[in-house]
C-alpha positions as YAML, in Angstrom:
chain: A
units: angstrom
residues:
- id: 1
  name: UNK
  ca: [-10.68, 4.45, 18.62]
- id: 2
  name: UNK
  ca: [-7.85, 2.57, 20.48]
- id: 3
  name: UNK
  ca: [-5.45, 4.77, 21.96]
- id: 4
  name: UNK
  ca: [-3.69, 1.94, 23.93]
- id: 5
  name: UNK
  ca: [-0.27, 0.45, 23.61]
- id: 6
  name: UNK
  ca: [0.51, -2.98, 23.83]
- id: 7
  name: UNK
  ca: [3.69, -4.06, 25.38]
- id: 8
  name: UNK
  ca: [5.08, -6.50, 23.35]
- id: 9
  name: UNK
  ca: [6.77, -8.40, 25.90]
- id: 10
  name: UNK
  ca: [3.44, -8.98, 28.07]
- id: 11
  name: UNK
  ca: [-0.22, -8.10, 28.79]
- id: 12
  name: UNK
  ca: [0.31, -4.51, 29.82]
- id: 13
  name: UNK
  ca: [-1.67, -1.87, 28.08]
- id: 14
  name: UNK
  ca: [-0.72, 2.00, 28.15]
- id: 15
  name: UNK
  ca: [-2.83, 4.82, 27.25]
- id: 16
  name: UNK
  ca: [0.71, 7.00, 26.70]
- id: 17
  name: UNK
  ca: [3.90, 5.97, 25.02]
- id: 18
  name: UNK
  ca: [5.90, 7.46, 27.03]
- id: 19
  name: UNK
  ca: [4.83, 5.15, 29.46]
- id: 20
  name: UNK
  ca: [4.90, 2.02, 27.63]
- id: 21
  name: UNK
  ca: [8.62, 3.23, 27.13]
- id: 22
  name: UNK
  ca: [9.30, 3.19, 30.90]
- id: 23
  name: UNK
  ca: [7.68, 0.23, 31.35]
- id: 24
  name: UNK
  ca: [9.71, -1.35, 28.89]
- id: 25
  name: UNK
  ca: [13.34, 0.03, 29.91]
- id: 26
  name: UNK
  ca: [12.50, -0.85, 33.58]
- id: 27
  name: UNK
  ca: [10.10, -3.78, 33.56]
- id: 28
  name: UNK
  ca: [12.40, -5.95, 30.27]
- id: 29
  name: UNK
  ca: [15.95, -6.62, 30.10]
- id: 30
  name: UNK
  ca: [17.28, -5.89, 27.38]
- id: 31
  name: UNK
  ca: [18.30, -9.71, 26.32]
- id: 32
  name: UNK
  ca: [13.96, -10.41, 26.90]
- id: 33
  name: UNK
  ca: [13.25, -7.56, 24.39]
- id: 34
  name: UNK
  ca: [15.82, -8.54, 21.77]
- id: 35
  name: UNK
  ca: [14.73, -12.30, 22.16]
- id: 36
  name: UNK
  ca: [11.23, -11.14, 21.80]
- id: 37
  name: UNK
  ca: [12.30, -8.73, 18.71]
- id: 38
  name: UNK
  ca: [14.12, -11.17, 16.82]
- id: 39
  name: UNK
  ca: [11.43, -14.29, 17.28]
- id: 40
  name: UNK
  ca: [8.80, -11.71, 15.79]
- id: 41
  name: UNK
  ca: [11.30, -11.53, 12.88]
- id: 42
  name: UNK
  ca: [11.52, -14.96, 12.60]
- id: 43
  name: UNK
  ca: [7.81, -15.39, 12.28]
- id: 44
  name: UNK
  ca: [7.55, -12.65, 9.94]
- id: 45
  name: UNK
  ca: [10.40, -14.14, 7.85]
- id: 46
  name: UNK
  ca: [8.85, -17.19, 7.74]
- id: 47
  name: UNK
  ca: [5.25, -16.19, 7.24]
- id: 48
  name: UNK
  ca: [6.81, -14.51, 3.74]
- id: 49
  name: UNK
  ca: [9.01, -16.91, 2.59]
- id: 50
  name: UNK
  ca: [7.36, -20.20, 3.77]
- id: 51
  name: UNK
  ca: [10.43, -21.73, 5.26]
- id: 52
  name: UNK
  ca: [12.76, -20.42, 8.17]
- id: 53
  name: UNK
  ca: [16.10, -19.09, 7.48]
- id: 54
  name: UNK
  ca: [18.67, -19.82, 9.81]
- id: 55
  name: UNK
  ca: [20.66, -16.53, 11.78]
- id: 56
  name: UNK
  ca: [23.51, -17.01, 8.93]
- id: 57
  name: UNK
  ca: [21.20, -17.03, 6.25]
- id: 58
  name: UNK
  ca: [19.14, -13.79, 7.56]
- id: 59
  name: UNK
  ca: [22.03, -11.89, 7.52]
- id: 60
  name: UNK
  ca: [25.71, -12.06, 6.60]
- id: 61
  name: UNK
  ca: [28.11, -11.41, 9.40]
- id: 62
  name: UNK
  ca: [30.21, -8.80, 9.18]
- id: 63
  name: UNK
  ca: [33.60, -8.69, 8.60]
- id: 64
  name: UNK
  ca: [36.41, -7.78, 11.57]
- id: 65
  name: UNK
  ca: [38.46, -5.53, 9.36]
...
């Protein structure tokens, strides 16, 4: 059994995720894990629905009031 967790921003491996938690608040900034969040979305999105949707078309952008 694999008891290891993969960083998804690089190679790193951690037995604990507390640790891959650390590593990823001190290691990532915060605009690298977003990137690397929302181009896993994209490739999910566009795995399912054979074509890429644009940001606008993902989701509607709020309103200000």
């Amino acid at each position: 059994m694999n008891d290891r967790h993969a960083c998804p921003c690089c190679t790193e491996t951690f037995a604990d995720r507390t640790d891959l938690r650390v590593h990823l608040e001190v290691t990532h900034r915060k605009s690298e894990l977003v990137t690397t969040l929302l181009e896993s979305r994209e490739d999910v999105e566009t795995s399912v629905s054979g074509e890429s949707q644009g940001p606008d078309e993902a989701r509607p952008m709020p309103s200000a009031d």
